[in-house]
N, C-alpha and C positions, 0 to 999 in steps of 0.2 A: 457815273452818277451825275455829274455837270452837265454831259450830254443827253440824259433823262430831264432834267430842269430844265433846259434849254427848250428843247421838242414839246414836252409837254406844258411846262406851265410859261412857256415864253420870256424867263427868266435868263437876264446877263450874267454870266457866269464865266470867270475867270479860273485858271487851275495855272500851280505853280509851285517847283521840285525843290527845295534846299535843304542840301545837305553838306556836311562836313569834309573838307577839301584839302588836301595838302595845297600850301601855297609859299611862294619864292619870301611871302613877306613873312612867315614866320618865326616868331624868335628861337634861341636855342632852347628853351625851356620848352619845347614840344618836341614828345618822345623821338619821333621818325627823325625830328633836324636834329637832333643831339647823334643817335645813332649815324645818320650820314656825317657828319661832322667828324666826328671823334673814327670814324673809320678811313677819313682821308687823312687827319693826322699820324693814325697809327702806321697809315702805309710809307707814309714819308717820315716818319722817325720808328722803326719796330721797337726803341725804349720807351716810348710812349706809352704810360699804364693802362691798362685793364680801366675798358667800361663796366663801370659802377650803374644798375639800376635800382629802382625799388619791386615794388610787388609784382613780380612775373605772373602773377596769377590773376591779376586785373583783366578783367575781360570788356574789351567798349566794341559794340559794333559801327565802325565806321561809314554804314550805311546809315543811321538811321539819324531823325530830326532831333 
Protein backbone atom coordinates (compact mmCIF):
# COMPACT_ATOMS: atom_id res chain seq x y z
CA UNK A 1 0.00 0.00 0.00
CA UNK A 2 2.94 2.63 0.80
CA UNK A 3 4.45 1.56 -2.32
CA UNK A 4 1.13 2.18 -4.26
CA UNK A 5 1.22 6.02 -2.66
CA UNK A 6 4.57 6.42 -3.27
CA UNK A 7 4.46 5.46 -7.40
CA UNK A 8 1.42 6.74 -7.98
CA UNK A 9 0.60 9.85 -6.05
CA UNK A 10 4.17 10.71 -5.33
CA UNK A 11 3.60 10.64 -1.91
CA UNK A 12 6.51 10.30 1.30
CA UNK A 13 5.59 7.37 2.96
CA UNK A 14 7.25 5.89 5.77
CA UNK A 15 6.14 1.99 7.05
CA UNK A 16 7.15 0.81 10.49
CA UNK A 17 6.69 -2.87 12.62
CA UNK A 18 6.14 -2.62 16.59
CA UNK A 19 5.49 -5.12 18.29
CA UNK A 20 5.72 -6.82 21.65
CA UNK A 21 9.23 -8.13 22.77
CA UNK A 22 10.60 -10.14 25.41
CA UNK A 23 13.29 -7.86 26.94
CA UNK A 24 16.32 -8.37 29.60
CA UNK A 25 14.68 -5.08 31.09
CA UNK A 26 11.57 -6.56 32.19
CA UNK A 27 10.44 -6.79 35.60
CA UNK A 28 9.22 -10.07 37.34
CA UNK A 29 5.75 -9.18 37.08
CA UNK A 30 5.62 -10.25 33.29
CA UNK A 31 4.54 -13.66 32.74
CA UNK A 32 7.62 -15.28 30.68
CA UNK A 33 10.41 -13.49 33.50
CA UNK A 34 8.44 -14.97 36.40
CA UNK A 35 8.22 -18.38 34.59
CA UNK A 36 12.15 -18.29 33.82
CA UNK A 37 12.83 -17.11 37.07
CA UNK A 38 10.94 -19.22 39.49
CA UNK A 39 12.31 -22.28 37.24
CA UNK A 40 16.08 -21.33 37.83
CA UNK A 41 15.21 -21.35 41.50
CA UNK A 42 13.40 -24.48 41.60
CA UNK A 43 16.34 -26.20 39.92
CA UNK A 44 18.74 -24.87 42.47
CA UNK A 45 16.58 -25.61 45.49
CA UNK A 46 13.82 -28.82 44.37
CA UNK A 47 12.01 -27.46 47.94
CA UNK A 48 11.30 -24.46 46.36
CA UNK A 49 7.25 -24.23 45.99
CA UNK A 50 5.10 -24.84 42.99
CA UNK A 51 4.45 -21.91 40.53
CA UNK A 52 1.29 -20.24 41.31
CA UNK A 53 -0.27 -18.69 38.11
CA UNK A 54 -3.67 -17.02 37.35
CA UNK A 55 -5.97 -17.70 34.46
CA UNK A 56 -4.28 -20.33 32.13
CA UNK A 57 -6.99 -19.64 29.75
CA UNK A 58 -5.77 -16.00 28.95
CA UNK A 59 -5.14 -16.01 25.42
CA UNK A 60 -2.70 -12.76 24.07
CA UNK A 61 -1.28 -12.98 20.84
CA UNK A 62 2.17 -11.88 21.15
CA UNK A 63 2.38 -10.88 17.71
CA UNK A 64 0.17 -8.45 17.49
CA UNK A 65 0.20 -4.17 18.16
Amino acid sequence: MADFHRRVYGTQVWVGFAFNHESALRTVDFFTKKVCQHAVRQKNDPSYPSLKVGNIYFERDWGAV
